[in-house]
C-alpha positions as CSV (number, residue, x, y, z in Angstrom):
1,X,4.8,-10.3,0.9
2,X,7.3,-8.9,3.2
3,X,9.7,-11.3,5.0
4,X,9.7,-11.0,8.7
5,X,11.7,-8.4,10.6
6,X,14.7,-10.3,12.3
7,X,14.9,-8.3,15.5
8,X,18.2,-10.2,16.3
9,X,20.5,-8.2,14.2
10,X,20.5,-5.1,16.6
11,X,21.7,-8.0,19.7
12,X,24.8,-6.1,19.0
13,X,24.5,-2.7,19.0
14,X,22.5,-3.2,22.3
15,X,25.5,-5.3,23.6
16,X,27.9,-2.7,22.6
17,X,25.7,0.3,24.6
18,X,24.7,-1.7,27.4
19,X,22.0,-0.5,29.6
20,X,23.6,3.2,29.1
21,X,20.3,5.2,29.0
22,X,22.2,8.1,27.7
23,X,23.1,6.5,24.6
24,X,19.5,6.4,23.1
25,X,19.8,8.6,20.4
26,X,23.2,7.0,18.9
27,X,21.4,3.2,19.3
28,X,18.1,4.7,17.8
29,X,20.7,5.7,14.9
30,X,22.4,3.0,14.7
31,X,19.5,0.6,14.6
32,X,18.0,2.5,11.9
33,X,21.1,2.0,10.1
34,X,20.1,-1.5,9.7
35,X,16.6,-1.2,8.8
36,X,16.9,1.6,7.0
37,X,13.5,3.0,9.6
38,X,13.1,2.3,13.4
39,X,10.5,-0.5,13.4
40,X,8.1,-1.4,16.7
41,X,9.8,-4.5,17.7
42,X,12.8,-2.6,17.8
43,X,11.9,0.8,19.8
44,X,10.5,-2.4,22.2
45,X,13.5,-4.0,22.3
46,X,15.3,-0.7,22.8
47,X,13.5,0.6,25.5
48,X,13.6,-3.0,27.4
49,X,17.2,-3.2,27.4
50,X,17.5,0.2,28.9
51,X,14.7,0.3,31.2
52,X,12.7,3.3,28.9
53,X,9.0,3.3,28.8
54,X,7.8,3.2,25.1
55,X,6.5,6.2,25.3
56,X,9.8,8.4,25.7
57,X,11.6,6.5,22.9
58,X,8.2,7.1,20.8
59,X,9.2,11.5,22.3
60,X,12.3,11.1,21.1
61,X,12.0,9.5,17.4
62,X,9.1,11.6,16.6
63,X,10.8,15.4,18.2
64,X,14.3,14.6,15.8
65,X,13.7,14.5,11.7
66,X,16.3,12.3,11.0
67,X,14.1,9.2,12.4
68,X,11.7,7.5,10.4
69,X,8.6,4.8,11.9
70,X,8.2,3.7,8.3
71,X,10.1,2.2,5.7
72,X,12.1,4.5,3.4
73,X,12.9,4.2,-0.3
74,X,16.4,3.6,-1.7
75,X,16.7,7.3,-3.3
76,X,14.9,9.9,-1.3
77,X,14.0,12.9,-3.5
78,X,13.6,16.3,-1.7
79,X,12.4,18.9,-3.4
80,X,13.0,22.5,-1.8
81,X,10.7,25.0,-0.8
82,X,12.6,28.6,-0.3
83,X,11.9,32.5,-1.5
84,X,13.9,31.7,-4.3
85,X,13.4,28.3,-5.5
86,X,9.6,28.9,-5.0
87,X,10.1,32.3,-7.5
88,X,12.3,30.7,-9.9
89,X,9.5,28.0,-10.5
90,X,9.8,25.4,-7.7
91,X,6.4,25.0,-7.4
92,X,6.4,23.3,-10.8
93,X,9.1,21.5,-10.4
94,X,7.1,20.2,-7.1
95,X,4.3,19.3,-9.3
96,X,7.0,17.5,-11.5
97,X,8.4,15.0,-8.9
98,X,5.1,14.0,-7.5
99,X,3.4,13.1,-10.8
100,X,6.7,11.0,-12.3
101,X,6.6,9.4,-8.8
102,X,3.1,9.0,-8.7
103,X,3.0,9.8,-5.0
104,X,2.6,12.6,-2.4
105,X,4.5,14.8,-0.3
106,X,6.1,12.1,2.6
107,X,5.2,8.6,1.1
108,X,7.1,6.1,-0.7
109,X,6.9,4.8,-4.0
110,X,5.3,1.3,-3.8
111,X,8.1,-0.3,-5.2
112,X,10.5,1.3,-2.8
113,X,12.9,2.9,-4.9
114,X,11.8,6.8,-3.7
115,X,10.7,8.3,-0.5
116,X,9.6,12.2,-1.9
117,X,9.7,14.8,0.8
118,X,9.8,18.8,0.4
119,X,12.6,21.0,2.4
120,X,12.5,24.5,3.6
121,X,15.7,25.1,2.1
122,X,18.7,23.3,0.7
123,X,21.1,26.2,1.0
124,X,21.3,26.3,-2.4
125,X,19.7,29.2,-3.7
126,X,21.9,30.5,-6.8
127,X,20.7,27.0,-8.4
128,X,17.3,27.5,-7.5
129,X,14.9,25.4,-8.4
130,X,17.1,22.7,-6.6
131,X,16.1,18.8,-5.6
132,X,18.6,16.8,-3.8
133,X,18.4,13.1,-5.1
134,X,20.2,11.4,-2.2
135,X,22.9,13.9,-1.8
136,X,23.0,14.8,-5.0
137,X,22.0,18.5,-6.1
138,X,20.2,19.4,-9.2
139,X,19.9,23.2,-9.8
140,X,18.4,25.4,-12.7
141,X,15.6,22.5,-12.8
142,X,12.5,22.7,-14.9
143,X,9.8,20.4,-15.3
144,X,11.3,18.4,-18.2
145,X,14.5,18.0,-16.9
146,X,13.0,16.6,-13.4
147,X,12.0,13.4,-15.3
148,X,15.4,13.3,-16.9
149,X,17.3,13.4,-13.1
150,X,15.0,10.9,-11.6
151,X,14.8,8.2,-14.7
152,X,18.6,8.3,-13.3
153,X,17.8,6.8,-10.4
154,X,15.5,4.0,-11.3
């Protein structure tokens, strides 16, 4: 069972920003720094303090990628989708990572140790097929080796 979410440990960040509407984006990053995902309680708190309806926070964390309304894994595994990692044999490497983790495109491992998500490209190409583990590259993958680079991790 999950312990309770102890809203009190952003007091600070919101005592640092004030009621500085401007600063949303930085406290919505800096609050998920301490969850590791921007919980309920917390966009509630946020938008309190600085006078924002629910709503726009809720516009904001869902228009920018970098925020997350769930809980994350400890390692998150993305798996890149370009020209040349998909003709180089990404797509089986794909297949790879989602049957050693057991889970689909955007979820979390129920042990929390992975949150798998796919990229358009990791800029990586001359390596391709390429996951990033964290920020970790691995290039040149194949299927086999996929379970070799996440058993890593666990």
């Amino acid at each position: 069972m999950a312990e309770p979410l102890d809203i009190s440990k952003i007091d600070p960040i919101l005592e640092r920003h004030g009621k500085e509407t401007g600063a949303l984006i930085t406290i919505l990053q800096e609050v998920q720094a301490v969850y590791g995902y921007l919980p309920e309680k917390a966009l509630k708190k946020v938008g309190e303090q600085l006078s924002v309806p629910l709503s726009r926070i809720y516009g904001v964390v869902t228009f920018y990628s970098q925020f997350y309304l769930t809980p994350r894994g400890r390692h998150t595994v993305r798996v890149c989708r370009g020209t040349a990692c998909h003709v180089r044999g990404g797509k089986a490497v794909l297949k790879s990572v989602q049957q050693f983790l057991g889970v689909n495109e955007n979820q979390t491992t129920d042990d929390m140790k992975f949150t798998f998500e796919t990229v358009a490209c990791l800029g990586a190409c001359a390596l391709s097929p390429v996951i990033l583990v964290d920020k970790n590259y691995y290039g040149k993958l194949t299927p086999a080796k996929v379970e070799k680079v996440l058993k890593q991790y666990m």
